[in-house]
C-alpha positions in Angstrom: -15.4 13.9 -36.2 -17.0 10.2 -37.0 -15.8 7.7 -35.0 -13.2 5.5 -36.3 -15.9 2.1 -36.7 -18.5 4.0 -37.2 -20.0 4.5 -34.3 -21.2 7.9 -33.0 -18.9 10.1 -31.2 -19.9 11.8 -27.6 -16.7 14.2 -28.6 -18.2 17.9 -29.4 -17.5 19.1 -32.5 -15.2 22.1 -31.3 -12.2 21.6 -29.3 -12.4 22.9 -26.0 -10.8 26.4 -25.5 -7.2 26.9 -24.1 -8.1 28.2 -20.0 -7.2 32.1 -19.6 -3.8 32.8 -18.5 -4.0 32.9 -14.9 -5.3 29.5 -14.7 -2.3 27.1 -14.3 -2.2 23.9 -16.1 -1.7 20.5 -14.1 -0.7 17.3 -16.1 -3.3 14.4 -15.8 -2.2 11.8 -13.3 -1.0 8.6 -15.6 -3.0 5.9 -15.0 -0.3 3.5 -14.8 1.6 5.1 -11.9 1.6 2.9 -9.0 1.0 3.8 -5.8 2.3 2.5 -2.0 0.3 2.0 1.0 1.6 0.7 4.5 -0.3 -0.6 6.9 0.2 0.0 10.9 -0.7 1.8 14.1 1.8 3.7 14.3 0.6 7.7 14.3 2.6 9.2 10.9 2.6 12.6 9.8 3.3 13.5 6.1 7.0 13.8 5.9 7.8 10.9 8.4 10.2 8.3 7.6 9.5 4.8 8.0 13.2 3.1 8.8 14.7 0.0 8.9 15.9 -1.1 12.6 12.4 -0.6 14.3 10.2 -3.7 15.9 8.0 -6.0 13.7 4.0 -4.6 13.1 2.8 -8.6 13.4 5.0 -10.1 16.3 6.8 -7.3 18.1 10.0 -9.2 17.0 13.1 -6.7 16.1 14.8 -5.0 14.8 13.9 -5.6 11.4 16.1 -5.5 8.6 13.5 -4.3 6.1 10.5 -1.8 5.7 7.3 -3.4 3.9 5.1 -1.6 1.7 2.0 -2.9 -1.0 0.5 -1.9 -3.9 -2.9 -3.1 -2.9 -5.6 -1.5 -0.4 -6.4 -5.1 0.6 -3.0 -6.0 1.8 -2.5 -2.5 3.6 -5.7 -3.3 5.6 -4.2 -6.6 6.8 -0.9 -5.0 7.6 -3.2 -2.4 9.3 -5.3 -5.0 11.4 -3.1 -7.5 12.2 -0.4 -5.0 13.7 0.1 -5.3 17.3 -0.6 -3.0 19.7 -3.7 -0.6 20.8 -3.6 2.3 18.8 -5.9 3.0 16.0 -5.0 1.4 12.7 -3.9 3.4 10.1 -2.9 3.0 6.0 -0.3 5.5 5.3 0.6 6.5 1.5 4.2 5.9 1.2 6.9 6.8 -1.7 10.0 4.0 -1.3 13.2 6.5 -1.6 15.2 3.3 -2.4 15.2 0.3 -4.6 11.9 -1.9 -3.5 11.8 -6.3 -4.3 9.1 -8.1 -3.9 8.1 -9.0 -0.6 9.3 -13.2 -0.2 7.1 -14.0 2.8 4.1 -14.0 -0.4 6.1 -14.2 -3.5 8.7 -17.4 -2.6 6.2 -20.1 -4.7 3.1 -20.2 -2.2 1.3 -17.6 -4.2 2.6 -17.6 -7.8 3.5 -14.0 -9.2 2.9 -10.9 -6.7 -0.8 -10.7 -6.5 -0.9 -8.7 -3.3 1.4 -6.4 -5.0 3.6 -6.7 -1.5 7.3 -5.3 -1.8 9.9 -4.4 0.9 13.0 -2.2 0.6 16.4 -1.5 3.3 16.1 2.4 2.3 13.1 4.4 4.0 9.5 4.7 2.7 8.8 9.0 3.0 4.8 9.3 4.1 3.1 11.4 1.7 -0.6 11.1 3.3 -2.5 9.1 5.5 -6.0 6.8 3.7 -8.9 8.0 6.0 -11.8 5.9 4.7 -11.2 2.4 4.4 -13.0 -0.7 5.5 -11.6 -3.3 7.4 -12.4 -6.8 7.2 -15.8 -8.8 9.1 -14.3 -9.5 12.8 -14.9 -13.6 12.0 -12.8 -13.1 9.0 -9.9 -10.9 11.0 -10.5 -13.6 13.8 -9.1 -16.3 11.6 -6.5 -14.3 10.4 -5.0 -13.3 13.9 -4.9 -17.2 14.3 -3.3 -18.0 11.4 -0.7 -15.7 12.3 -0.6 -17.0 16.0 -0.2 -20.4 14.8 2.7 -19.4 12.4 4.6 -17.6 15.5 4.2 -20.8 17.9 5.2 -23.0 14.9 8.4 -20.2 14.9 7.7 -19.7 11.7 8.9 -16.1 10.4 6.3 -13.9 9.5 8.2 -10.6 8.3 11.3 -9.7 8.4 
């Protein structure tokens, strides 16, 4: 079949055959589904819940009203790094099983829109699967992020709720 403008189509000329019987059909992914990643040290399994009511991943503060989750694999590695504690980091995929609103802490006018794609909910994120390669961010560049943060917490300045 010619290509609509003209140009020359890398289609083949016959369709491609139905698969035999046995072979079970799987709909394509949409592109346009989004997925949520969260960003801790905290050792999930597939299945967990992440609740409401547990201490805060930046500043040990708590209980928290709210569990945070992000559309991006940037903003998961910062929630990741910049979580307290010893334990390895970790970016969990999550699936919100409540209503989710963007996150204010980057969406009240300091950063127009929702760039970072960051959204928090009161119901529980279920984890679906843990991200196993990722790569963090240059230790000068974490470095001036764990002070940024430090100097928001002395300033009492609320990081997350």
């Amino acid at each position: 079949m010619p290509h609509p403008w003209g140009m020359p189509s890398n289609r083949p000329s016959n369709p491609p055959k139905e698969p035999p019987a046995h072979v079970r059909r799987v709909p394509a992914a949409n592109v346009f589904s989004q997925s949520f990643l969260h960003g801790t040290r905290a050792d999930l399994k597939p299945g967990d819940l992440i609740l409401i009511g547990h201490r805060s991943n930046f500043t040990g503060a708590g209980p928290l009203s709210w569990v945070c989750c992000t559309g991006t694999l940037d903003a998961a590695i910062w929630g990741a790094e910049l979580a307290v504690g010893n334990r390895r980091e970790r970016i969990n995929v999550v699936e919100p099983t409540g209503p989710i609103v963007d996150q204010p802490n980057v969406t009240d006018g300091k950063i127009p829109g929702n760039p970072t794609l960051s959204f928090r909910s009161r119901d529980p994120l279920r984890v679906i699967a843990e991200v196993v390669h990722w790569c963090g961010y240059r230790p000068g560049r974490l470095r001036q992020m764990k002070d940024n943060v430090a100097r928001l917490k002395a300033a009492g300045g609320n990081i997350i709720d």
